[in-house]
N, C-alpha and C positions, 0 to 999 in steps of 0.2 A: 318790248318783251318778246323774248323767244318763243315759237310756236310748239306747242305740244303735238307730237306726232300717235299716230297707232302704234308704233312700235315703243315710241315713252310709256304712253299708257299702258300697252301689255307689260312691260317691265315693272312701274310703278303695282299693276297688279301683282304681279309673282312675289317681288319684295314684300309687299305690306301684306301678304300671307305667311311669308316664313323669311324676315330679315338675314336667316342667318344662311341662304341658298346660298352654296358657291355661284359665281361668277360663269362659271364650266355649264353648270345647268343650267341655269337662266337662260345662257347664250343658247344652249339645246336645245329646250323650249319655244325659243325666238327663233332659232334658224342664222343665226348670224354668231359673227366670232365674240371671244371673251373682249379683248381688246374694244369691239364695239360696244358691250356690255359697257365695259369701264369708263370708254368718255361718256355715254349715255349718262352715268349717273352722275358721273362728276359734273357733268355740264347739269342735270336737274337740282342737285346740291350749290350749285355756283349760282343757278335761276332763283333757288329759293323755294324751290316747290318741297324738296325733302330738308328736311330742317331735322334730322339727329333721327337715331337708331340706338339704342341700347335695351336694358333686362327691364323686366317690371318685375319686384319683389315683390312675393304676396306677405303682405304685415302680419296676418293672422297664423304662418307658418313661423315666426317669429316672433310669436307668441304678446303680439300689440291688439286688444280685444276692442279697442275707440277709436276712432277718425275725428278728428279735429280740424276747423277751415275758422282761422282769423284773418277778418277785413280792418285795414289799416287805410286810416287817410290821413295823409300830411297836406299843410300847407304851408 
């Protein structure tokens, strides 16, 4: 497995504060180019270390007042 560097980790930081930072900024923040930015991530994407980014819906603005969790076991 691939070595995590400081400069992974500051990036992994900035992301998992605000997923939706341009590439532009990051890179601003880091002091290095966008293009670095991008194989950074794609290489931690490709390692496995980031595994998906999307929305979280809050259920309750969408008017679901219950949380429900069903445990299933096959054999």
């Amino acid at each position: 497995m691939e070595k995590i560097d400081s400069l992974d980790k500051k990036i992994l930081g900035i992301i998992s504060a605000n997923a939706r930072l341009p590439f532009k900024d990051v890179a601003a923040e880091c002091g290095v180019s966008r293009a670095a930015i991008h194989q950074r991530v794609q290489r931690l994407i490709d390692m496995g270390v980031i595994v998906g980014s999307g929305f979280h819906v809050n259920p309750v603005s969408l008017g679901y007042n219950t949380c429900t969790y069903v445990g299933i076991t096959l054999e």
